[in-house]
TORKOL-4160 file (C-alpha; in steps of 0.2 Angstrom, whole numbers, padded with zeros to 4 digits, m for minus):
80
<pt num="1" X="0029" Y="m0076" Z="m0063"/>
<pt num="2" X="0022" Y="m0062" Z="m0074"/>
<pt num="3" X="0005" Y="m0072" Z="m0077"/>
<pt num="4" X="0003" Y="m0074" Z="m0058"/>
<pt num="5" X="0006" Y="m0054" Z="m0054"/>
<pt num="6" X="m0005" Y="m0049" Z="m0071"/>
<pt num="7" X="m0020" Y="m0062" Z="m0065"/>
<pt num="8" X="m0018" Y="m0058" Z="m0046"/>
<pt num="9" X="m0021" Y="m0039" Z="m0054"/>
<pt num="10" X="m0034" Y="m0043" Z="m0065"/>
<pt num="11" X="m0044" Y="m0055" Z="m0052"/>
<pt num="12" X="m0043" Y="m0041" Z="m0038"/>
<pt num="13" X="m0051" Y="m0028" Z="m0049"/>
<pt num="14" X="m0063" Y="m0041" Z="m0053"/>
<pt num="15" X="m0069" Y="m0043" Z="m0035"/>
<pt num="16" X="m0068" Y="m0024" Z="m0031"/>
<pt num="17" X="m0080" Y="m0021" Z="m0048"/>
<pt num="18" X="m0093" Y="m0034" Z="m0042"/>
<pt num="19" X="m0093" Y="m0025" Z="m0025"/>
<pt num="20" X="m0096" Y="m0008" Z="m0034"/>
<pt num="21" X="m0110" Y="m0017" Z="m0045"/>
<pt num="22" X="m0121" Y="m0027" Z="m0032"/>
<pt num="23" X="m0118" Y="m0014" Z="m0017"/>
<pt num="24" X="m0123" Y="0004" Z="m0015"/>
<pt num="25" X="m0108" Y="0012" Z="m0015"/>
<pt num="26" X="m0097" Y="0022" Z="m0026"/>
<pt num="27" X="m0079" Y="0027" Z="m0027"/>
<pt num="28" X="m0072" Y="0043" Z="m0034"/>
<pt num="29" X="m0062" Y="0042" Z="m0049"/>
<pt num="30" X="m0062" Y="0064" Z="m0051"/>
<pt num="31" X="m0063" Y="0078" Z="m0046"/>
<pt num="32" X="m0065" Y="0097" Z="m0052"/>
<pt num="33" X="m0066" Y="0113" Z="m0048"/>
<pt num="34" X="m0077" Y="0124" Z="m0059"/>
<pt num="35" X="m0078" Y="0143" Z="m0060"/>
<pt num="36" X="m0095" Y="0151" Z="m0060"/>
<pt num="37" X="m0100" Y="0168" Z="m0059"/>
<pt num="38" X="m0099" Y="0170" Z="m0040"/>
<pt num="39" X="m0093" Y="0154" Z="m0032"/>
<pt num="40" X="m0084" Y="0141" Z="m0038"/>
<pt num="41" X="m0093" Y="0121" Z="m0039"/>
<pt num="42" X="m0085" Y="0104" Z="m0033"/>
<pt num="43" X="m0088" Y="0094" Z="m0046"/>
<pt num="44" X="m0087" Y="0074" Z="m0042"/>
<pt num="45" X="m0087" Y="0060" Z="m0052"/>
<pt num="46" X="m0090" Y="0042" Z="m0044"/>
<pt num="47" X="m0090" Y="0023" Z="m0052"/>
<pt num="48" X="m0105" Y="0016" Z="m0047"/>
<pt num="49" X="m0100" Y="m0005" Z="m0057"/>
<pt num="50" X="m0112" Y="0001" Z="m0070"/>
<pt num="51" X="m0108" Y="0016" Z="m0073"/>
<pt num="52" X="m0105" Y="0034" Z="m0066"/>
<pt num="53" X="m0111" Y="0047" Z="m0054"/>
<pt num="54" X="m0111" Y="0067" Z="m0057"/>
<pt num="55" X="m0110" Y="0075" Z="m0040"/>
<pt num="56" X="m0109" Y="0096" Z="m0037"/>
<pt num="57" X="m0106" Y="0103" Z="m0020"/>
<pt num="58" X="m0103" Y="0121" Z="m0018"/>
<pt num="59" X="m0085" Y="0123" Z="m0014"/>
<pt num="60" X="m0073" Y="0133" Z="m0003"/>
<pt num="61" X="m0054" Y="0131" Z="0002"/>
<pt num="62" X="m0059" Y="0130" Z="0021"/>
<pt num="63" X="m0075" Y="0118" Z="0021"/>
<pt num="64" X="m0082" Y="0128" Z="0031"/>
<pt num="65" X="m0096" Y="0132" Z="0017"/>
<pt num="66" X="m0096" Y="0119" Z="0006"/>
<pt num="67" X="m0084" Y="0106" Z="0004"/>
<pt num="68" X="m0064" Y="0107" Z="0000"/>
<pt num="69" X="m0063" Y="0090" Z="m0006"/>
<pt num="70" X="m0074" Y="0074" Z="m0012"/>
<pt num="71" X="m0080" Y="0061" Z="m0002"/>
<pt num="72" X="m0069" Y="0044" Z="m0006"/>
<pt num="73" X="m0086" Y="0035" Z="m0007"/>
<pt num="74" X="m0104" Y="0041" Z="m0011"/>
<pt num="75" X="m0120" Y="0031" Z="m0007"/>
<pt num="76" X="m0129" Y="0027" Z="m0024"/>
<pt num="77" X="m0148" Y="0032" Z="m0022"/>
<pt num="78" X="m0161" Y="0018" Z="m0026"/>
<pt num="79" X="m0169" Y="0018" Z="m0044"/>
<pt num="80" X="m0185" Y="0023" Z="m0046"/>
């Protein structure tokens, strides 16, 4: 019973990695907020299957400028 609920585990993080990998989309898997000298920074990180993803976005406790939270999922841009 335990090897069924550990591989049915394992195998649906499987899937939900290749997804990640061969699709352009990332999840988030942090978020921060950093102090600066006049405003505070929204730091996001997203797994992208390969690897991760740094974003910043200027940050209020509104979102009325800037964001109060991190997007679930980010679009990965092409590689150049």
């Amino acid at each position: 019973m335990v090897i069924k609920i550990v591989s049915g585990v394992l195998g649906t993080a499987g899937l939900a990695w290749l997804v990640l990998l061969f699709s352009s989309k990332a999840i988030l898997v942090s978020e921060r907020v950093e102090e600066r000298t006049f405003h505070e920074r929204l730091v996001c990180t997203y797994f992208t299957g390969s690897g991760t993803i740094r974003k910043e976005y200027l940050h209020t406790e509104s979102g009325r400028l800037g964001r109060a939270a991190c997007p679930r999922w980010e679009t990965v841009p092409p590689a150049q």
